[in-house]
N, C-alpha and C positions, 0 to 999 in steps of 0.2 A: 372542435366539435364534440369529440368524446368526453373530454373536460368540461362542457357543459348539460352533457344529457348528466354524468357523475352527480356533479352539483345539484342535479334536478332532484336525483332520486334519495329522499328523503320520508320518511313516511307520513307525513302528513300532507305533502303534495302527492304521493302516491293514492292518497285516501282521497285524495279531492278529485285526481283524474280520474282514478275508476267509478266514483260516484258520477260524474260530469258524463261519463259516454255510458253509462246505464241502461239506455234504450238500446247496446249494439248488444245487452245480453252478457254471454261470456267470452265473445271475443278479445273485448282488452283486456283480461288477466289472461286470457292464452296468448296473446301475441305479446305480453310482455316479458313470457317466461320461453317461450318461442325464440326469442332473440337473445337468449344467452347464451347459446352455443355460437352465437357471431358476434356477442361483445362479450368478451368474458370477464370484466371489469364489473358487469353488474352483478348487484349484490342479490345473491339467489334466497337467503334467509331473509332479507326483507320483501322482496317481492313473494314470495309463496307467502310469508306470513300474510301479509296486507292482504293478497287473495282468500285467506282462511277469515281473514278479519270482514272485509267485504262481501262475502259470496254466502260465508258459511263453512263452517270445519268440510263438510263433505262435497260441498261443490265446487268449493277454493282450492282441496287437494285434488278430484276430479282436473278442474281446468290447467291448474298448474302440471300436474302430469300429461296431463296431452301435450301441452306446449314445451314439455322440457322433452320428454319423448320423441317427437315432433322434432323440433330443431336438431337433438343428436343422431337421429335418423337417415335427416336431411344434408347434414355434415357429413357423414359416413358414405352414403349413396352415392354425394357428389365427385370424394376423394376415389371411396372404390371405383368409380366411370375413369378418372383422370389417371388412376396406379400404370393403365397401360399405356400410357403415352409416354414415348419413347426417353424423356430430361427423367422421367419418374422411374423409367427403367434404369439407367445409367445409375439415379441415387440407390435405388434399390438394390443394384448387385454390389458396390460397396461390401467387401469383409463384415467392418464392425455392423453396418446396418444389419446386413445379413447374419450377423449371432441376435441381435436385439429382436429381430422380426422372428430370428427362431425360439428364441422365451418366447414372444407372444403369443404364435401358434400353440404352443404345447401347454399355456397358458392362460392364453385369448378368455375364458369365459371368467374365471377367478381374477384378470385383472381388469375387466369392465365390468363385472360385477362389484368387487370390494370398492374400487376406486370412486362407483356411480354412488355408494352410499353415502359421502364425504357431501357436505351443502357446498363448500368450497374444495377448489383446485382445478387442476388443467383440462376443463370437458373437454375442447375444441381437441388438445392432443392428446387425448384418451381416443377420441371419433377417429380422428386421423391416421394413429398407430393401430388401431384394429383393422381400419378401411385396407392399407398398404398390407398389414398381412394377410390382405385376402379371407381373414375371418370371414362364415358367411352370414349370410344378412341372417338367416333364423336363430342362431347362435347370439348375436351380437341384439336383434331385439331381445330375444328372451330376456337377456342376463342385463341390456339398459333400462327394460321395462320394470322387472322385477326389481332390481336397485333401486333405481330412482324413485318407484312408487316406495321404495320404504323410505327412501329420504325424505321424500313429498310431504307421506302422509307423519312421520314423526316431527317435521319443521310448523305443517299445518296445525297439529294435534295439543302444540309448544304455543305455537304462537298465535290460536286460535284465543286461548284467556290463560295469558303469563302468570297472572295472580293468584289464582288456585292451586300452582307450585308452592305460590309460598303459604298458603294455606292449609297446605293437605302435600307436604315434597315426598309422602311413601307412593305418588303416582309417577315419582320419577321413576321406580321401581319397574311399573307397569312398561313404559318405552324399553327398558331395559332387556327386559324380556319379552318386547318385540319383537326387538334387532336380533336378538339372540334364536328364536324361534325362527326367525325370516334368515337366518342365516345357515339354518342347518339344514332347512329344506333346499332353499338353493345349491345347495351342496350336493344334495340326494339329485338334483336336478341334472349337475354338472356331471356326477358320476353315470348318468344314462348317457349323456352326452358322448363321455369319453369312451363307455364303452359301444357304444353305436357306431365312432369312429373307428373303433380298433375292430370290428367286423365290419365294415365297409373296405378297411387298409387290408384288409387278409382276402379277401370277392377276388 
């Protein structure tokens, strides 16, 4: 089954199913980018692009970020419900889990954050390892939201007209000092964070 939705996803049958269900709007580019937190095999650079290609730069990254937002969300929610059942307890008090889940705490926004900027890698166990450390959910949207929308909108942005790279590549430039820009306010972000924690630990 999984071996056959892979094969499907190709970009010009991408380009034909989203043309094809047109009248549902933006549903099928959110629900296709929706379902990558539960298949992580699909390809996230070509799905967002095709959304930017179909939709439009800004409504392609629009949809695609609801639906990656969305699905990691919804991964997270489900795990953190599940952390307190009793096999999830047992794994959890483990030694080694218990150093790994204590980096996450003390790390939790800087490793869902850095790690959501990446088009590829482990989302479902990025969702999962936040969820078990109890990260909380305001913490854990902010820092999905904010990453992902920079992943979003700089894979949109790419793959919205690839040719004008090669026509003009000083706009590589420009992304560059997105990510960069988008990465130090996040920071400023995290430092409210940390220190809001450390006057809540001291109350």
């Amino acid at each position: 089954m999984l071996n056959e939705i892979m094969s499907y996803m190709t970009e010009e049958r991408l380009l034909e199913l989203l043309d094809r269900y047109r009248s549902f709007g933006p549903l099928p580019g959110i629900l296709l980018t929706f379902l990558k937190s539960f298949i992580p095999p699909l390809p996230t650079l070509l799905i967002v692009g095709v959304n930017a290609a179909v939709y439009g730069l800004w409504a392609g990254f629009l949809y695609s970020w609801i639906g990656i937002v969305g699905g990691c969300m919804t991964t997270f929610l489900i795990v953190r419900a599940a952390a307190g059942h009793r096999l999830a307890r047992r794994w959890a008090d483990k030694p080694k889990v218990q150093a790994s889940m204590g980096w996450i705490r003390r790390n939790a926004f800087s490793y869902v954050f850095v790690l959501s900027l990446f088009p590829v890698g482990p989302f479902v166990l990025v969702n999962m390892a936040a969820a078990v450390s109890r990260m909380s959910v305001a913490r854990f949207f902010t820092a999905i939201a904010i990453g992902k929308g920079i992943m979003v909108l700089t894979v949109s942005y790419v793959g919205h007209d690839v040719a004008r790279f090669y026509r003009d590549p000083v706009q590589l430039l420009y992304v560059v000092v997105f990510i960069f820009a988008s990465w130090y306010v996040c920071k400023r972000i995290e430092a409210k964070y940390m220190n809001q924690q450390a006057v809540d630990e001291r109350s």
